[in-house]
C-alpha positions as a Markdown table, in Angstrom:
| # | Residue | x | y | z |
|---|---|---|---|---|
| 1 | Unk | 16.1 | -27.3 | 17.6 |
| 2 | Unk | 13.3 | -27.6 | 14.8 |
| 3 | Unk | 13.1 | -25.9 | 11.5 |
| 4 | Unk | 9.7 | -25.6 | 12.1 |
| 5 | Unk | 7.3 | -23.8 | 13.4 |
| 6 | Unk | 2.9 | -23.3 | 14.2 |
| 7 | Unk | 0.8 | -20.7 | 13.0 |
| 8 | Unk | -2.5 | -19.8 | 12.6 |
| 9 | Unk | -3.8 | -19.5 | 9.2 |
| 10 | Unk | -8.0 | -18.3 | 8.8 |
| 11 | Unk | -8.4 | -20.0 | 11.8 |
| 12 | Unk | -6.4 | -23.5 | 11.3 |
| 13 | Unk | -3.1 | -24.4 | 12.4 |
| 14 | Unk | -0.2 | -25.0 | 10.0 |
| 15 | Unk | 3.2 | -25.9 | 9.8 |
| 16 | Unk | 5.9 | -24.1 | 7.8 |
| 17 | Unk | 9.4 | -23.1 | 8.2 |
| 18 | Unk | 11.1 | -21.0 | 11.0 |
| 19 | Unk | 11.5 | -17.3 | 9.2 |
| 20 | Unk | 9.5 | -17.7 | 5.7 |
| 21 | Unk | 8.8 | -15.2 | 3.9 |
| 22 | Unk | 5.5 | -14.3 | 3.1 |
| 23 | Unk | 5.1 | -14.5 | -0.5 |
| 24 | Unk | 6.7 | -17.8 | 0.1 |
| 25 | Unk | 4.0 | -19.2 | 2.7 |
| 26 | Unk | 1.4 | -17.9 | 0.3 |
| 27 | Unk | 2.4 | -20.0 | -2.6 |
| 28 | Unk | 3.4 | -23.1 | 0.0 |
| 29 | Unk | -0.1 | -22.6 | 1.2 |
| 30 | Unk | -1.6 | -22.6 | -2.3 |
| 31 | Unk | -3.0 | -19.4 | -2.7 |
| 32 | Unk | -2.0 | -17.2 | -5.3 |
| 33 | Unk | -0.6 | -14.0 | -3.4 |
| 34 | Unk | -1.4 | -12.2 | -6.5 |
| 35 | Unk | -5.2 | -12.5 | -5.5 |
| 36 | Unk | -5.3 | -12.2 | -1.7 |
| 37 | Unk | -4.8 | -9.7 | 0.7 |
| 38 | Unk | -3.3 | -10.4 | 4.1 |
| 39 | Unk | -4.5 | -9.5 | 7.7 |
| 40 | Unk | -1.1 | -10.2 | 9.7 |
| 41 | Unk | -1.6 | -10.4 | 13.5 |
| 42 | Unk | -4.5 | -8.5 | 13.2 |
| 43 | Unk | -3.5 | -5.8 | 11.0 |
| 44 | Unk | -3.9 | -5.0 | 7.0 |
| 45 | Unk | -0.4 | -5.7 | 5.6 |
| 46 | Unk | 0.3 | -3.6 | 2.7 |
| 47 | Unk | 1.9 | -5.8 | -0.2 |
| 48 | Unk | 4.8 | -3.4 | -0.4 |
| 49 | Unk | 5.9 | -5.0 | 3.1 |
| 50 | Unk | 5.1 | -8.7 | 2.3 |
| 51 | Unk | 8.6 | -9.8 | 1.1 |
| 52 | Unk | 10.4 | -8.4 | 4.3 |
| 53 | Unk | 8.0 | -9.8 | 6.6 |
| 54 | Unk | 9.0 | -13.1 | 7.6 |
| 55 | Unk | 6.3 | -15.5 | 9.5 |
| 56 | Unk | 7.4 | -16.3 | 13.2 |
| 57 | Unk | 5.9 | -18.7 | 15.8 |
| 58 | Unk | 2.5 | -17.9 | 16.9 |
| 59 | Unk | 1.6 | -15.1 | 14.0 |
| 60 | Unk | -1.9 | -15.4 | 13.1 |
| 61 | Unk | -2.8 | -14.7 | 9.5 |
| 62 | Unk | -6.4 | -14.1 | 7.9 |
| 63 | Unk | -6.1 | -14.7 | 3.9 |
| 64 | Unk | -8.5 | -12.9 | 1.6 |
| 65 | Unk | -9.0 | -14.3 | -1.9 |
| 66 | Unk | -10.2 | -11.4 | -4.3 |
| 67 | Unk | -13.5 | -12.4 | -6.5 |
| 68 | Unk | -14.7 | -11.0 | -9.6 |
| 69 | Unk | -17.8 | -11.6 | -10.8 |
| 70 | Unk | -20.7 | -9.7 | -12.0 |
């Protein structure tokens, strides 16, 4: 059985490992989870539940990268 698993992530498939957590997939991915915010299976995820939640086949995520800017 693989270690690996497909999800969706804003709208593009990726590969990642079977259970990450995910602040993990966030910094795997590149983005700096400090920054974003997180639509998990088409809910808001609140950061406080982030470390618990661990990515499983299928999830869809939509990441949000916070501007600033005047």
């Amino acid at each position: 059985m693989s270690n690996e698993i497909t999800i969706q992530v804003n709208g593009e498939t990726h590969s990642c490992s079977f259970e990450i957590s995910l602040p993990d997939l966030l910094q795997q991915l590149g983005f700096n989870p400090r920054l974003v915010a997180v639509e998990y299976n088409g809910e808001i995820l609140h950061r406080q539940f982030w470390p618990e939640t661990k990515v499983q086949p299928s999830d869809r995520l939509e990441v949000v990268t916070i501007v600033g800017g005047g």
